[in-house]
DRENZA-164064 format. One line per 3 residues: their letters; for each residue x, y, z of N, C-alpha, C. Coordinates in steps of 0.2 Angstrom, whole numbers. Layout:
A	X/Y/Z/X/Y/Z/X/Y/Z | ... .
***
This chain:
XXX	45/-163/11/42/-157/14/38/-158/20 | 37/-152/25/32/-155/30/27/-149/29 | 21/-155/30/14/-153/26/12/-149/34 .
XXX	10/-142/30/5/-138/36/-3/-136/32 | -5/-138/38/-13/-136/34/-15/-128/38 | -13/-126/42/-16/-120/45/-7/-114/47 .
XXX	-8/-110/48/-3/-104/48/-7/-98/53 | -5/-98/61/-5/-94/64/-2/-89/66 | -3/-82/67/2/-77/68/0/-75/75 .
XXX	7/-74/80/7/-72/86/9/-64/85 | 3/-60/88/4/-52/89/12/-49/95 | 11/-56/100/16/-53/104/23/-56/102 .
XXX	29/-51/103/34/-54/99/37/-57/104 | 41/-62/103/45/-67/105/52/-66/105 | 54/-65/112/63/-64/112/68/-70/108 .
XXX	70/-70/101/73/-74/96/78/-79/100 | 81/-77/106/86/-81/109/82/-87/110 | 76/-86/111/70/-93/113/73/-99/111 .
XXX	71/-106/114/74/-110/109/66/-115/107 | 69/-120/105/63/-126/103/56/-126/108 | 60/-128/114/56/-128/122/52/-123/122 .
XXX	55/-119/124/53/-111/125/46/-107/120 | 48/-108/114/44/-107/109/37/-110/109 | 37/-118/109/33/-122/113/29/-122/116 .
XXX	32/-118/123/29/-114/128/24/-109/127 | 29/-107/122/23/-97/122/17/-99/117 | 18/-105/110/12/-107/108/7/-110/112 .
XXX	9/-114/116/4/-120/119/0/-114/124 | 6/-108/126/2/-102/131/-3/-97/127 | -2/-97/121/-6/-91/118/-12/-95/112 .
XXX	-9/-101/110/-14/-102/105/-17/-107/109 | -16/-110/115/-20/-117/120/-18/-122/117 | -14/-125/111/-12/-132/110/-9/-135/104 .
XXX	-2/-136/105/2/-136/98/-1/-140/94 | -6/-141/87/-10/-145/84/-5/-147/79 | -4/-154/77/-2/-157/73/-4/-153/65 .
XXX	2/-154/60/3/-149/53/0/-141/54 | 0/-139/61/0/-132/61/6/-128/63 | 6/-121/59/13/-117/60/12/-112/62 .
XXX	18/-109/69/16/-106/71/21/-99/71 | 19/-93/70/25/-88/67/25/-82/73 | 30/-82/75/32/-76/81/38/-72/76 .
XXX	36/-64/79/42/-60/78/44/-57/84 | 51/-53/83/54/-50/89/52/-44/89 | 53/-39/94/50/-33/93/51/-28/87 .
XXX	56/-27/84/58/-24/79/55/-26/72 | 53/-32/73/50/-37/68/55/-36/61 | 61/-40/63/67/-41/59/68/-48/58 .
XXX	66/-51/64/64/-58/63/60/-61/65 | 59/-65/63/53/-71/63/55/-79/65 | 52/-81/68/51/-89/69/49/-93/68 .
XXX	45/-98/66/40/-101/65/42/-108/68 | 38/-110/73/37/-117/74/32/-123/74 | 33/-128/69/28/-132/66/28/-138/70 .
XXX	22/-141/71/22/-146/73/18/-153/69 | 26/-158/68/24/-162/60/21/-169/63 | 15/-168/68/14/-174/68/16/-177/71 .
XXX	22/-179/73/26/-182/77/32/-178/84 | 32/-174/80/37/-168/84/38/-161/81 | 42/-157/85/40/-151/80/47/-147/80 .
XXX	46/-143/74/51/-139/68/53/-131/71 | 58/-131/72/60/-124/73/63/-120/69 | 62/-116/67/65/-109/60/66/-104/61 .
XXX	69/-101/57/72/-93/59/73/-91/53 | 70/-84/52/72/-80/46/73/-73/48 | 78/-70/45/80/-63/47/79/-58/41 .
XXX	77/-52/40/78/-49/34/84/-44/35 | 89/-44/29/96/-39/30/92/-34/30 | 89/-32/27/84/-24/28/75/-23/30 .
XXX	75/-18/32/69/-18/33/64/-21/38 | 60/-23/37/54/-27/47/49/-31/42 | 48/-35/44/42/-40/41/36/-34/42 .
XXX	30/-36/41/23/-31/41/20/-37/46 | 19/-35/53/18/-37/57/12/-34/63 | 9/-35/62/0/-32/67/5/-33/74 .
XXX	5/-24/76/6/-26/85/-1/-24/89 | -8/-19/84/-11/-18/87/-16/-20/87 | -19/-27/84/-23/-30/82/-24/-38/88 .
XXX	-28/-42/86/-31/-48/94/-22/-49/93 | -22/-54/99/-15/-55/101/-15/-63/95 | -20/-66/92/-17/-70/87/-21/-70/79 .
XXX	-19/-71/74/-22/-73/68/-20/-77/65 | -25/-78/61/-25/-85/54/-22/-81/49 | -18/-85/45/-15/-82/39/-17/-89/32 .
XXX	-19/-87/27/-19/-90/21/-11/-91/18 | -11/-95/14/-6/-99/12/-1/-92/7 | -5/-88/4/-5/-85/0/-2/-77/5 .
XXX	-4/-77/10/-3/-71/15/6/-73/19 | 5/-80/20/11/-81/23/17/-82/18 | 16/-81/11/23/-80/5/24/-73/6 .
XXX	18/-69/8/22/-61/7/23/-59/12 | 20/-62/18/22/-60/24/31/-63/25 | 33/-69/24/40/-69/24/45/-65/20 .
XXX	40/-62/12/46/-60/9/45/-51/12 | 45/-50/18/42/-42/20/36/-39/19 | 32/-43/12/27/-36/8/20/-38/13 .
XXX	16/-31/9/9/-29/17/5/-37/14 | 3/-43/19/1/-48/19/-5/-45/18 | -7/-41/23/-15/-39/25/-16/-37/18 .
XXX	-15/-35/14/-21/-34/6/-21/-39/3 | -20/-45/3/-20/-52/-2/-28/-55/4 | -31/-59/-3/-36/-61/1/-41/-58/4 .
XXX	-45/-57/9/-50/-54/8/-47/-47/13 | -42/-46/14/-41/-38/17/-42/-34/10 | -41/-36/5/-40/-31/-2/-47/-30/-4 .
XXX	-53/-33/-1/-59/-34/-5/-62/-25/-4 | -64/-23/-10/-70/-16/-9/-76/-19/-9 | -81/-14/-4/-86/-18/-3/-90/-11/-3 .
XX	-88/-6/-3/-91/1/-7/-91/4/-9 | -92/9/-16/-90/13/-21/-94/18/-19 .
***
């Protein structure tokens, strides 16, 4: 397994044809610097697909997941990056709203 301690999300979407290099490129531009056992998740604009490139410490990992129906739940209107929990990024892959697990779900008024 390659161990990730942290799970960043990119608000702007990433054209899928991208490769290794190029993806690279758009983390080291938008997040300032590929950190070792951090991962990094781009979607396209329809947010049908997903990317993720991790960097294992030595070199780094490229991925792709499509879903045959529907759009991942994808912030286009929010800072151009976020932290995700370990827990937000299992629903976030499988489609479901990431944003209510964790503290978006918390009431803090009645």
């Amino acid at each position: 397994m390659i161990r990730v301690d942290a799970l960043w999300l990119s608000t702007e979407p990433l054209d899928m044809r991208a490769g290794t290099e190029t993806a690279l490129a758009r983390v080291v531009l938008v997040f300032g610097a590929a950190r070792p056992y951090h991962a990094y998740l781009f979607a396209n604009r329809r947010a049908n697909r997903m990317k993720v490139l991790v960097h294992d410490g030595i070199g780094v990992w490229l991925a792709a997941r499509r879903l045959n129906s529907g759009k991942f739940v994808w912030p286009r209107d929010a800072a151009s990056t976020a932290s995700l929990s370990r827990a937000q990024f299992d629903a976030l892959v499988l489609g479901l709203p990431w944003q209510r697990l964790g503290n978006g779900g918390v009431i803090t008024v009645v």
